[in-house]
Every structure is written in C-alpha cells, then in structure tokens.
C-alpha positions, 0 to 999 in steps of 0.5 A: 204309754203303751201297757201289754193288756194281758198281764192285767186283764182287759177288764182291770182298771190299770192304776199308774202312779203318774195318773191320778195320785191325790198327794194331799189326801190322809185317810181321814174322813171328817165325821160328822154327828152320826159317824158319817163322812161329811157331805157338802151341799155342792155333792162334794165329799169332806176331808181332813187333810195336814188340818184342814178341810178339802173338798173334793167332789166325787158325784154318783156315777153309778149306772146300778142305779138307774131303773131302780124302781122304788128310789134307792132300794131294791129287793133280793130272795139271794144277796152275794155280798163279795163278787169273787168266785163262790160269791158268784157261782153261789148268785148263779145257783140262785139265778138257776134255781129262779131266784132274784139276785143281788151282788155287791162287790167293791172293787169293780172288774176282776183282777186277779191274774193268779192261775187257778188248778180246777177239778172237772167238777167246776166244768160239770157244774157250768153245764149243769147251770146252762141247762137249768137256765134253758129249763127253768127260763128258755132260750129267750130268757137266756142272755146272748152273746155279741155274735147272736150266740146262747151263751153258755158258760161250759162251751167258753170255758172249755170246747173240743171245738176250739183249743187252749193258747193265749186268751183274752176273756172278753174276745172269747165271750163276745165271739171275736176270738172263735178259735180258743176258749178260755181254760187249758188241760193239764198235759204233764204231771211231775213230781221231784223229790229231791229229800236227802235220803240216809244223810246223803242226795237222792232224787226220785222223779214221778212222770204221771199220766194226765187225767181225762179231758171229759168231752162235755160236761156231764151233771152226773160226774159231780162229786157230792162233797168236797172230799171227793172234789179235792181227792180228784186231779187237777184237770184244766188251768187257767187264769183266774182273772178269765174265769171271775171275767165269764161268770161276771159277764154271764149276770150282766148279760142277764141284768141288761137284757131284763132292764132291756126287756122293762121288767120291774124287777130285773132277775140279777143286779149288781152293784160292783163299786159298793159296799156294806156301809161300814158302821150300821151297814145291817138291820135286824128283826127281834129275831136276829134276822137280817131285814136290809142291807145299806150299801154306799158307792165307792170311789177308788184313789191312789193315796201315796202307793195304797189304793183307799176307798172313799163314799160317793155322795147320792150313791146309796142303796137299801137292799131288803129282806134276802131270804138268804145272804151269803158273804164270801169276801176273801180271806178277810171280810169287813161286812163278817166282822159288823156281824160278829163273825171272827176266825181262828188259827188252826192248829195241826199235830203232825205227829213229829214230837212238837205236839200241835202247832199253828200251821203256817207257811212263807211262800215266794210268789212270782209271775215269769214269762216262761213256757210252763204249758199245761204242767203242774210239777211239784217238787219237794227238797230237803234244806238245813239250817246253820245247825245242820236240822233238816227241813223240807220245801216245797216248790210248785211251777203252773202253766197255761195250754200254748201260753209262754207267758204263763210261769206261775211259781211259788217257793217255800221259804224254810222256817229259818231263813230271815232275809236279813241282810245283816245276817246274810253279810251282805251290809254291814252291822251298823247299817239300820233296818230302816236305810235305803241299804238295807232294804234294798239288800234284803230285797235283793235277797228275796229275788235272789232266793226265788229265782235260785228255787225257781231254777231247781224246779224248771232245770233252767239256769238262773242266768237265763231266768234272771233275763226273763220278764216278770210282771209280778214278785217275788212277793213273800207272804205268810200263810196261815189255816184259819176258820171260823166256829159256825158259818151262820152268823144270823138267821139268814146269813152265811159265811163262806169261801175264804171268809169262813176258812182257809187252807193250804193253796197248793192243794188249789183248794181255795176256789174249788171248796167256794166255787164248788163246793159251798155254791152246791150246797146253796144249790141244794137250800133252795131245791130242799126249801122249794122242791122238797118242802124242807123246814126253812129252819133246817134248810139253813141248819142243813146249809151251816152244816154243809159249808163248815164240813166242806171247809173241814175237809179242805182243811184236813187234806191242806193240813199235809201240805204243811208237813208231809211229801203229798201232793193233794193236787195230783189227785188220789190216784196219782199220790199212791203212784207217788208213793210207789215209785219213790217208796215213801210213805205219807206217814213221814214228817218234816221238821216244822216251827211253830208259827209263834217262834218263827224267826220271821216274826211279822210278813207283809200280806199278800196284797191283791191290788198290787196285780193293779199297780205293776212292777215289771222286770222287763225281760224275755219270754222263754218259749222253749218247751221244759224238759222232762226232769231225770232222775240222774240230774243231781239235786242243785244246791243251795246258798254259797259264800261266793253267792253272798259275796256277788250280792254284796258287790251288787249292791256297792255298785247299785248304791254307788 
C-alpha cells in the first residue's frame, strides 16, 4: 500500500488499523503494591484483559539510553518537558546560551501538519541562535549537515538563495533538496466582509499589500514583548510539521556529534518516547525545589481506534537537579497537573449587553488540496438563526508558496447551529441518537456545511470542492481561552505555551507567543542569572512575570477574534486599512452565547493523533490559481429547504 508521504510527514509514524491493532487490550494496566504497572521477570509487561492476566513484552528499544554515563540517570542545567515548538526553541536558547539540555517528549517524531501564520520575529530569532551557537561553541562545535554544510536553522527555514514549493523537511535539512527551503511568504492578504448592513447584503473587500520579506535575519528587528510580536503581520507560511522537523533534527544533530566526539556529558539529550512517571514522577527538596525527575519509556498501541501508551520495562531514566525546568506540553499537560498546576476559563465582557461570558468558539477544520498559495484571506459574514438574531462567522482560508496541496481552512460554526439531523429533517423523530442513521446523517451535515463555507471563502463551487481530495476533516472542535494563575509552579519550575494559556488561533498566536515569546524571556533568565549577575530569586520571578504577561497580551488581542471584525493576524497596520475601506469600527460586536448555554453542550476535542491515523476523501487537486475577490460578487447564501431534501435523498441511498 503505497501512502502519499506528504500528507503525514516523512518523520510521523504512520499507524494504520490493518497493521498492529491489539484487539484484546483494555487500558488497564495491573497495578502492583506500589501503583506500578506489573513487570514479569521475562521483561514482559502485565495486563488485564476480559479478567485475565496477558503478557505482553515490549523490551527497551530506547537508543536515549546507551552512553548514559552513571547507569539511568543523567544531569540538566535546562529540562524541556514537551518537544513542541516553545519546548524546543526554550532547549535552543538554553543549548545558545552554553547550558546542558535535556527534553523529554512522548509521542516520538513531529506530526503535526496543521499550517502555522509566523511573524519574521521567529526567522530573526533563528539567526540570533546560529550566531550565538558560532559564538559561544565555534564552527566545530556546530552540528553539520549531510552535505558537509553548517547547519544553520534561518538558512533552511528561509533563503533568497532558494524559493518556496512543495517540501519535505528532512531533504532540505540534509541537503538533498538544494533548490527550496522550507517556509513560504505570504503574497496576498484579503479580507471579505460579507456582514448585512442596514438589514440588507453588503460586501466590502480589502486587497492589502504583503508585507516585507527581510532579506536575512537580523537580531535587531525582534520585538521585545509579544504585543509587538502579535500586532505585527504574518510574513511566512508553513507547515508546522516542517518546523517542529528543523528545530527537532538541529538538537539531535548536536546530541549525536557530542556522544560521537565521547564527551561524558553530551550538551543536548533527548528522550523522545518518554514521560514523566505519571504518580511520583517529581521529588522535591524542603524548599519546594524540583531535585529529579523519573521518567519511563513508552510503547505506543493502536487499542480499538485510540492510540494508548503503555511503560516499557528497563526504560527508566532519573533526571537531576535542573536549575530550570519548563513544561510546555500543549493545551493540556498531565506532568502540570502532578505539580498543582490547573487553568481557568477566560471570561470577556464584549460590551454587547450580555456582560462577561466565557469566551468560546466552534470551528470546522479541514485539510483541502486546493491551490491557497502564500494567501491568508479572511472573511467575516453575517447569519441568522431561526428567530431572525444576527451572528457573525468567520471563516479564514491559508496556503503554502507554490504548493496546490496546501488548502488549510477553518470555518466557524454559529452558536446556534446543532447538527442534529432530527432537527435539520434529515431522519425521522423516532431515529436514536446512537443509530448508524443518525450519525451518519449528522455527519453528513458537518461536511456539507464545510464544504458550503469553505466555497464562500475561496469563490469556488461547491461542486468542485466536493471533487477535490481531503486528507484531513472537517473536524468540529470547541475553542475555549483558558489560563492559568501563576506560571511558576515550584522553585524551579515554569509552565508555559499552550499549557499555561491559550487564545484564539486565528490571531496564529499560539506558536508565536510559546516559540517567541516565552523562549525569549528563557533566553534573557539565564543572560540576567550569568551575565548580569541577577539574584537567582528574581530571575525566576523576573521569567514567571514575562511568560503570564506574554500570554496576557496574546489573550487580550485573541480576545476580539471572538466577537469583533478585526483580524489580529494582518497586523496593525493592515487592520486600520481594514477599517478605512470598509468604514467599520472596532467598536462594533456581534452577537454571542455564553458558552455554558450553548446549544451544542458537549464537542469532541480536537484530537492530534488523528494527523497519524488518516481519513482520506480521495479526490483532485485544484491548481488553478484563486481569483481576487470583488466587491460586486454577492455574498452566497446559506442553507435552503432544497439543501436539506438533497441530504435526505443522500442518506436513503447510502443506507439502502
């Protein structure tokens, strides 16, 4: 079976159900005295299973291990707890800034093929590391690529020596692909407003001029806080599997070239099938300082279509004495919670009469094989709900440089809307909730919507769009701001990324505010701790402060995604053009449901692993270019009774 690579990424473990699915495995584990997972003196692993005991062996096959020097333990000034994109470019800063790192991820390789919005602070940083890694180590302290080349994370992410297409990380990072880097420019900016205005169809369309490529990266063009990160323009595209992939190869570059060169204790390990043992995982001192860290290795199953993680005896690993540690683990981290850790929801008053409400949102993601190219377009449209109330939605369609596989869109789903097929007429009353019948219909509903959105946003028709291949969704998922109180959690621990707080992705703030914003002010604790001869004391207090201000600053501009025309993405600049040609003002609001009386009372959350275990709608790839939205095309419009006969006749002949 032959799978196109570059839906998943080259590095991601593909998991299909016809390969390894353990069809008698409950998540279970058998618990010995201790808590523990029961291990058999064969090395097997025990497990209970329709009540009885299965053995199951999973032997150590972790290569983290060898040359470990004192048995399992190793030592870290810096420990990244979570691989993603803060936890890394936070190890990266630490590596620049002549510390000895350890990371520990679970889930192996990046996946993530979602495509990320990244400000030119991101590039700027990139070189600011290479220089600090020629500094502070020189060239032969500086990992090579395959070619024989320095390898230096700006020049693949972005060169005016090479262009923008279709990529795969690792040939470019290895030299094989000498012609493309990895990021795209953003070409087009495009803003729709399709909002009825006096009770009547209006449609104002903003074409705005892209921002300026920078040439190369240049330390001096960073801004110092995120607000300023944030307020700025998108400038490059890409997906964020590519990313995660560079940054990821540029540590194990440098852990194999110290273990290579015999040095007893290597300047990065990673442990990348790992995590924190999930019951005493952390030690304290009398102080509340974190002393060690017990980490397990990880086998990964596919159980019954969910993918569980089960301890793999002799794959144990004591970390001691970080002088900092710092969890960024996603939206929800486990190795946080052991701590105490625990976030609330955010509450926004929009000033729209209903006082503060939680601020939520429904989105519709899927993964298209359109031609986007390097494009963000956003649009912002008005619909009604069966009482004639107008809410607002927002749709937003993101490409890739030369790439016609690249139609990464999200549309909002309005409060109001349910899916329920019952309600739609699609199946009859009597049909249960938990029938084959209905969830295929409900189903239907979603892909119909999307696809009728994503037509609006593009000025495709649907009846091509329907032809087109998907590799990923529509997948529905509820989007709520939640933060936590304080990200110091003990002496020398810090929460940050996703897992200290989160915003409103349409502002493309999520990575930005981790991988530039919290990594820089890790950057600047250890130059205020080492250079500057700061109090140990203050520089944690200094860094606790940084990273909750950068998260508030992400959470107060996401704030207006929720309710408001703006696009936080375009950039200030670009807003305020807006603003002027379709003579709104920020000030307007739209109708919102607080998210506690929503009519959609439970979403299933966006699953990462689901990039890993694919649903394709096979299809075409469109590759002609889109054309520029006019302001004289009328607004589509939504849902008719004919739609909701189609669905119907639909499903009578798919059940037949």
């Amino acid at each position: 079976m032959l799978l196109n690579t570059r839906l998943f990424g080259v590095a991601a473990t593909i998991v299909l159900h016809a390969a390894f699915t353990v069809q008698s495995f409950i998540v279970q584990p058998a618990i010995n005295q201790n808590g523990r997972t029961r291990t058999t003196s064969s090395g097997s692993v025990s497990f209970r299973s329709e009540g009885k005991m299965v053995h199951s062996a999973f032997p150590s096959s972790s290569s983290a291990l060898k040359a470990t020097p004192n048995g399992n333990e190793v030592d870290a000034e810096f420990l990244g707890l979570g691989l993603g994109g803060a936890g890394m470019m936070n190890m990266l800063w630490s590596l620049a800034m002549g510390k000895k790192c350890v990371g520990v991820e679970m889930r192996g390789d990046p996946f993530l093929l979602i495509h990320w919005n990244i400000r030119a602070d991101f590039y700027h940083q990139l070189g600011m590391i290479d220089e600090q890694m020629l500094k502070r180590y020189g060239k032969e302290g500086v990992p090579r690529r395959a070619n024989g080349k320095l390898f230096k994370l700006a020049e693949c992410f972005h060169s005016p020596k090479t262009c923008a297409g279709y990529v795969v990380a690792d040939e470019v990072i290895d030299g094989h692909d000498k012609i493309h880097h990895i990021a795209g420019t953003i070409l087009h900016y495009e803003f729709i407003d399709d909002r009825y205005r006096n009770g009547k169809p209006h449609r104002s369309v903003s074409v705005l001029k892209p921002p300026k490529i920078p040439k190369k990266p240049d330390p001096k063009a960073i801004q110092s806080t995120v607000r300023e990160v944030l307020e700025g323009p998108s400038v490059f595209q890409t997906e964020a599997n590519n990313v995660l992939i560079l940054l990821r190869r540029y540590l194990e570059a440098v852990e194999e070239m110290d273990m290579e060169r015999g040095l007893e204790v290597p300047r990065v390990r990673l442990f990348k099938r790992h995590r924190v043992k999930q019951e005493d995982g952390f030690a304290k001192d009398e102080s509340g300082r974190v002393t060690k860290v017990e980490i397990e290795e990880v086998e990964e199953l596919d159980y019954k279509g969910k993918l569980i993680r089960v301890p793999t005896p002799g794959g144990d690993v004591t970390i001691k004495g970080p002088e900092l540690c710092v969890i960024a683990q996603g939206v929800n981290s486990c190795d946080a919670a052991q701590l105490g850790f625990t976030k609330r929801d955010v509450v926004v008053d929009h000033n729209d009469g209903h006082g503060p409400t939680v601020a939520q949102a429904d989105y519709l993601a899927g993964f298209i094989d359109v031609l986007v190219d390097g494009r963000i377009r956003r649009r912002i449209a008005s619909t009604f709900d069966k009482n004639g109330k107008e809410y607002w939605t927002r749709q937003i369609a993101v490409g890739h440089e030369n790439d016609p596989q690249v139609g990464w869109i999200l549309v909002q789903v309005p409060d109001y809307m349910t899916f329920c097929p019952i309600e739609a007429g699609t199946v009859d009353k009597s049909v249960k909730h938990d029938s084959p019948e209905y969830f295929a219909a409900s189903q239907k509903l979603v892909y119909d919507f999307y696809i009728q959105e994503t037509a609006k946003i593009l000025e495709v028709p649907e009846e091509q769009l329907k032809g087109c291949r998907m590799a990923y969704g529509p997948k529905i998922f509820s989007l709520v701001e939640r933060m936590g109180d304080d990200p110091r959690i003990a002496q020398n621990v810090i929460v940050a990324g996703d897992s200290f707080g989160n915003g409103h992705f349409l502002t493309s703030g999520g990575a930005m505010t981790g991988m530039v914003g919290h990594s820089m002010s890790v950057m600047k604790f250890w130059k205020s701790k080492d250079e500057e001869g700061v109090d140990l004391e203050d520089a944690f207090t200094r860094l606790s402060k940084d990273v909750k201000q950068g998260t508030q600053d992400w959470l107060d501009l996401s704030a207006k995604e929720f309710s408001s025309s703006t696009p936080v993405n375009f950039g200030i600049e670009r807003i305020n053009q807006v603003f002027e040609h379709s003579h709104v003002v920020d000030s307007e609001r739209a109708e919102s449901i607080d998210a506690s009386r929503r009519m959609r009372h439970e979403l299933a959350v966006q699953d990462p692993t689901d990039w890993r275990r694919p649903f394709f709608r096979n299809g075409k790839v469109l590759t002609a270019e889109l054309t520029t939205p006019q302001e004289d095309n009328k607004p589509r419009e939504g849902n008719s009774p004919q739609r909701r006969k189609s669905v119907k006749r639909w499903l009578k002949r798919m059940l037949a």
